[in-house]
C-alpha positions, 0 to 999 in steps of 0.5 A: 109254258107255250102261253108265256113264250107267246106273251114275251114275243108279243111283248118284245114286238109292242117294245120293238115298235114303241123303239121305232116310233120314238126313233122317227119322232127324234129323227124329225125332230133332228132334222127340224132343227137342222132345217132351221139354221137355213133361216135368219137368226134361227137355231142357237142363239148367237152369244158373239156378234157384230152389227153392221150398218150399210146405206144405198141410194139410186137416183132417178129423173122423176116421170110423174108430176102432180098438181093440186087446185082448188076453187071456193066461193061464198053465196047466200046458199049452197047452190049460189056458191056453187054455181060460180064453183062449178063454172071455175072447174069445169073451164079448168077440166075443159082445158085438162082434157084438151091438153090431153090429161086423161080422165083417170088422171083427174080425181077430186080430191076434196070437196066441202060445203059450210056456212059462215058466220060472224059474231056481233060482241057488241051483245053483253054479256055473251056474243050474237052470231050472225049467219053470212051464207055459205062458202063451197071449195072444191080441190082437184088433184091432177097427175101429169105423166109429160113432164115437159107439159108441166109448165103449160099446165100450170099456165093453162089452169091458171088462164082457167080462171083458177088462183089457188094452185100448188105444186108440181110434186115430182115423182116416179111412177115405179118406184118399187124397183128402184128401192130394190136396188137401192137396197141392194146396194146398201146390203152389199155395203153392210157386206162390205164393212162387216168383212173388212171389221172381221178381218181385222178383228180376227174373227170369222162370220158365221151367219146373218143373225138379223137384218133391218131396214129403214129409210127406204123413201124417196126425197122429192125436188118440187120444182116450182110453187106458183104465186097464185097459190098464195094469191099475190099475182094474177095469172103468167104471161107466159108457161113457167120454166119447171125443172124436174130435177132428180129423186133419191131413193135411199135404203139403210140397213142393219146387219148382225152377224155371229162371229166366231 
């Protein structure tokens, strides 16, 4: 009798703590799930919705400028070819660094060496090549953080004895702000339309159900693309006139809300 009484406390003790540990299981499921209706889109999933696009844009002075220029030459061998390279760029360097460019702020941007054929058809039935020499070029990407020097640079480089120049492309060196606002604005102008459509629709938001954005980039002015670059003129007379304009960053977002 005393052994069974035993064997039924011990029973109901296991049953008890089973009972207990099924409870905080639930319990931490529970508040999982209520955790994650803190989160976009979590919980439920929404059945009744409204999508609601919205735009921003900031505009800004660029603060940056950066300009591309490249020599190339042709000899009977590499070095020949680059020689007459090598003299081109360093007359362009000596002048960047004179005018306060920065090492940093000058990188080679490419460089390629080839040789250079031509083909004699006059060889039936198929065609002879003929090697000519070789062609080196060199481009150097050069950003300039005075924008009111832009213009003195492009003389300058060209004075340098360099003919194929391209750009200025104006930008702004921190642009990771400006799209923050710019998406902001075009958030609280998703905001805006979704209250205006719930009201007259007669329904209520409950909650973000998903956001997206896209279109966040910024549009650049380029200002002014020399002649040279294209080789129909000698070098200017004087520094040419370049405006920096203004850049529009712009972000576009789309906002879908649970109505109820």
């Amino acid at each position: 009798m005393q052994e069974r009484f035993w064997d039924n406390v011990n029973f109901n003790r296991a049953a008890i703590a089973v009972a207990v540990l099924v409870a905080l299981f639930m319990a931490v499921k529970v508040a999982a799930e209520v955790k994650s209706f803190r989160y976009i889109g979590g919980g439920v999933t929404a059945t009744n919705t409204i999508t609601i696009s919205g735009e921003g844009e900031v505009f800004a002075v660029p603060d940056i400028a950066t300009i591309s220029f490249s020599v190339r030459h042709e000899g009977k061998t590499v070095a020949e070819a680059q020689r007459t390279v090598t003299t081109k760029i360093d007359a362009a360097l000596k002048y960047l660094n004179g005018a306060g460019i920065e090492e940093k702020d000058i990188r080679t941007a490419s460089y390629n060496a080839s040789p250079l054929y031509t083909y004699d058809y006059t060889q039936i039935p198929s065609r002879q090549r003929i090697f000519q020499g070789y062609e080196v070029s060199q481009m150097i990407e050069v950003k300039v953080r005075d924008t009111d020097k832009v213009g003195d640079i492009l003389d300058g480089i060209a004075k340098a004895g360099v003919t194929d120049i391209s750009g200025p492309n104006f930008e702004i060196d921190d642009e990771e702000a400006l799209q923050v606002e710019a998406r902001e604005k075009a958030i609280e102008n998703a905001k805006e339309k979704a209250e205006i459509l719930a009201e007259d629709l007669g329904v209520r938001l409950v909650r973000v159900v998903s956001f997206s954005e896209s279109g966040n980039y910024p549009v650049f002015y380029k200002g002014y693309d020399m002649l040279q670059a294209e080789g129909r003129g000698g070098a200017t007379n004087a520094a040419p006139s370049v405006p920096t304009g203004e850049n529009r960053i712009l972000s576009n977002v789309s906002i879908t809300y649970e109505i109820r």
